[in-house]
C-alpha positions in Angstrom: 11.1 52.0 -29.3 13.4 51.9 -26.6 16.9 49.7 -26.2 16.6 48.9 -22.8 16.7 45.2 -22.6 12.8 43.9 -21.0 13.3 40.9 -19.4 11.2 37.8 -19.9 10.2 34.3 -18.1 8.7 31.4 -19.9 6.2 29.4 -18.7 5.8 26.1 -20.1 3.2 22.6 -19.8 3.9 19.4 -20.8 0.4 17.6 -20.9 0.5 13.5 -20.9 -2.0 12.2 -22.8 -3.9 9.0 -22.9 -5.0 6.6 -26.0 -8.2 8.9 -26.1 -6.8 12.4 -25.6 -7.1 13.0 -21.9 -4.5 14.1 -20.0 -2.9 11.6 -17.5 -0.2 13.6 -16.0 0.3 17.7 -16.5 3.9 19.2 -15.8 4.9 22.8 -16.2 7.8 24.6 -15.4 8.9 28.8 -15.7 12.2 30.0 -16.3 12.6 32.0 -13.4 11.8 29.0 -10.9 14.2 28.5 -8.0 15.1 24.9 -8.4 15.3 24.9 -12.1 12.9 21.7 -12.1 9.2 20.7 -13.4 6.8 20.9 -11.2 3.2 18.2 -11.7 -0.2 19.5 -11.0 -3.8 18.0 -11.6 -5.2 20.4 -13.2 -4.7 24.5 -14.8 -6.8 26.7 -16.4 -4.8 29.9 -18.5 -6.8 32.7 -19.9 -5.7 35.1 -22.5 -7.1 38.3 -24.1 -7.1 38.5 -27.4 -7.7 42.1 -27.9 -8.0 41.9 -31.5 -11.0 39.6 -31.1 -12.4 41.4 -27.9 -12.5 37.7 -26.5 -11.2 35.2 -24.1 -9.1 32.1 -25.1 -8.8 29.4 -22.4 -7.5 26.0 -21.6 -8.8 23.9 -18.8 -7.4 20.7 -18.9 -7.0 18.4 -15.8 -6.2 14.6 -15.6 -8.0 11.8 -14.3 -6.8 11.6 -10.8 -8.0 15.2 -10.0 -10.8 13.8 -7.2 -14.2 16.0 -7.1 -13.7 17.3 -3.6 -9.9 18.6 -4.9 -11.5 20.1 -7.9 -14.0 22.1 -6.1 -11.2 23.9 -3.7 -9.4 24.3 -7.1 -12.8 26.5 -8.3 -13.3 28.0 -5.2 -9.3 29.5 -4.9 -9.5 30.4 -8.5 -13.0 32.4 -8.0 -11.4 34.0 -5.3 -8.3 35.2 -6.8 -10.4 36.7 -9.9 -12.1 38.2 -7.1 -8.7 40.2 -5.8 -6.9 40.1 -8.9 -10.5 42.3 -10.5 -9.7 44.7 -7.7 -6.2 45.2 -8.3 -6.4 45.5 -11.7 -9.5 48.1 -11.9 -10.1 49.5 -8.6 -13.4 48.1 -8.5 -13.8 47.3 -4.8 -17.8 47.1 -4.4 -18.1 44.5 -7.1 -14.9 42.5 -5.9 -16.6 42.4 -2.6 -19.5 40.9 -4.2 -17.7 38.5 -6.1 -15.9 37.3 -2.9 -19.8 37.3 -1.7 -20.7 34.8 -4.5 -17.2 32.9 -3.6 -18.2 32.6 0.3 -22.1 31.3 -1.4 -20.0 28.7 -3.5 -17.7 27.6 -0.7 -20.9 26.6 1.4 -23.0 24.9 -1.5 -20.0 22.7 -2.2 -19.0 22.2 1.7 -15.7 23.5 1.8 -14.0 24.6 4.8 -12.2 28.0 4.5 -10.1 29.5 6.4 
């Protein structure tokens, strides 16, 4: 093991809830962030690898005033960034391209405008 110091960053959500469970407001903030302050969002979706298990843990929450229309651009950029982030992370460029394919497919079925 080696003493060189690694440097970290915490990220962390505050999720409001209501009576029933469901999140009304969603903060987060990271350590490294500029102004210091929280930032609110409508919705966020982390995965995590569990390698032990060979599987995927995930949390999708989002509160009730994420509109439809807002929650399909929020698929559609999130499709598209697995799409670039599977390149970067395993060189796998034909299957990426596909993927942005399927993203392009998804971005007309729902009617939204890219750029």
């Amino acid at each position: 093991m080696s003493d060189s110091k690694i440097n970290t960053s915490e990220i962390k959500f505050n999720i409001g809830l209501d009576k029933n469970h469901v999140p009304e407001k969603i903060d987060w903030e990271a350590s490294n962030m500029e102004d210091g302050g929280k930032k609110s969002c409508k919705a966020i979706m982390v995965s995590v690898w569990d390698g032990d298990a060979q599987e995927t843990l995930k949390i999708d929450l989002w509160t009730k005033e994420m509109p439809i229309d807002e929650m399909k651009i929020f698929f559609h950029q999130t499709l598209r960034s697995m799409a670039d982030t599977f390149n970067k992370a395993t060189g796998e460029e034909a299957i990426s391209e596909d993927l942005r394919d399927y993203c392009a497919h998804f971005a007309e079925k729902m009617n939204i405008l890219t750029s």
